[in-house]
VMD Tcl script that draws the C-alpha trace (Angstrom):
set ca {
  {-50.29 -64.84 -21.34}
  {-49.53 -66.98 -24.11}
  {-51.32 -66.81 -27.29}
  {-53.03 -69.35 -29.21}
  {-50.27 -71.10 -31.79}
  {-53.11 -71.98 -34.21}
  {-55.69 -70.31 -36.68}
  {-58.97 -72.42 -36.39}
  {-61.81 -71.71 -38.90}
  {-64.64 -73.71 -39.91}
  {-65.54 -71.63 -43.35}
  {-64.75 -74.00 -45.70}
  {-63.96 -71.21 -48.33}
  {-60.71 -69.67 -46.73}
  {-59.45 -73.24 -45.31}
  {-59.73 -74.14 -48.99}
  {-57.31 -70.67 -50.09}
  {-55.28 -71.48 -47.26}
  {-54.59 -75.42 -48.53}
  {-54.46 -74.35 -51.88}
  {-51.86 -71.58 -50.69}
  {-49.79 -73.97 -49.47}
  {-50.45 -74.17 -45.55}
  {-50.73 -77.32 -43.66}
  {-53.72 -78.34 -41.91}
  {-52.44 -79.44 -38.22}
  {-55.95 -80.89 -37.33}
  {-59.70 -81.08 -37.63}
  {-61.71 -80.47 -34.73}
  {-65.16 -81.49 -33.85}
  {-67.42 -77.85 -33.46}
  {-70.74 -77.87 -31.22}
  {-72.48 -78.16 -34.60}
  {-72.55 -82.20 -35.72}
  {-72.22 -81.00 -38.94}
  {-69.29 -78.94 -39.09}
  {-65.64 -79.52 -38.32}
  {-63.28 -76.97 -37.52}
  {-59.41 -76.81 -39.13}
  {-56.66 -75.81 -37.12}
  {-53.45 -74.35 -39.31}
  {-49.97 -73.65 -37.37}
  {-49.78 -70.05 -37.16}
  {-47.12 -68.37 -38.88}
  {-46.32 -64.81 -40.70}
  {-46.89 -65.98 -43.91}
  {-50.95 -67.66 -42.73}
  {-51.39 -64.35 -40.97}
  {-50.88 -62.77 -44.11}
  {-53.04 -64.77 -45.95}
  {-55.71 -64.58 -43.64}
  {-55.59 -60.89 -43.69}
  {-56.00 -60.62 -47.21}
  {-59.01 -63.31 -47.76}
  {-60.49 -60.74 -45.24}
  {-59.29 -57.81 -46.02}
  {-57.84 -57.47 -49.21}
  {-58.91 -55.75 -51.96}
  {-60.76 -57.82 -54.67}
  {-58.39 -57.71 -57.21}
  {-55.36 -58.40 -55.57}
  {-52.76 -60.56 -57.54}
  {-52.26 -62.65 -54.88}
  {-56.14 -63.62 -54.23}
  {-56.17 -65.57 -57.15}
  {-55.79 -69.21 -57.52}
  {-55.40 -71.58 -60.06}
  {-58.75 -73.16 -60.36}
  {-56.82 -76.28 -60.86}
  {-55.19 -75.56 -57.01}
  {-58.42 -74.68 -55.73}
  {-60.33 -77.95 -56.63}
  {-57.87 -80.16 -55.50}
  {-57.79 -78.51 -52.27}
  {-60.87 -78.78 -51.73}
  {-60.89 -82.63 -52.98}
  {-58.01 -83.35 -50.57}
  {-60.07 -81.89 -47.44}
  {-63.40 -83.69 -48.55}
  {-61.15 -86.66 -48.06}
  {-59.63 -85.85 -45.19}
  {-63.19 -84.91 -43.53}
  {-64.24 -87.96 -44.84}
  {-62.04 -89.98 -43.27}
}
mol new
graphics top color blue
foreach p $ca { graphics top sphere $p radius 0.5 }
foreach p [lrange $ca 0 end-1] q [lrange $ca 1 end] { graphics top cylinder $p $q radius 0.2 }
display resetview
């Protein structure tokens, strides 16, 4: 069996860390719900790591922490790209 290739999420929270991180969104989906999209990421080592700690890791984890300058334009970026 082969397994998926992608992460898909529709929480708008971690596909913002994951952006601001660096990763690539590879597409945005349509969901069941009209008013939410989901974003698809490539899945990799480094994603799977990330994703495990936005879960999982401890609050005050070095590597949780993002510029709030990073953050916002992330999440301006994938307004726009929603919005497009």
């Amino acid at each position: 069996m082969r397994q998926d290739r992608y992460f898909k999420s529709s929480s708008f929270p971690i596909v913002a860390f994951l952006f601001s991180k660096g990763e690539q969104v590879a597409g945005i989906n349509p969901t069941d719900n009209p008013s939410k999209k989901e974003f698809s990421f490539i899945l990799t080592p480094r994603l799977e790591e990330l994703v495990d700690l936005y879960k999982f890791g401890e609050r005050n984890d070095p590597e949780l922490l993002v510029p709030v300058h990073f953050y916002e334009q992330a999440r301006r970026e994938l307004l726009d790209k929603l919005n497009t």
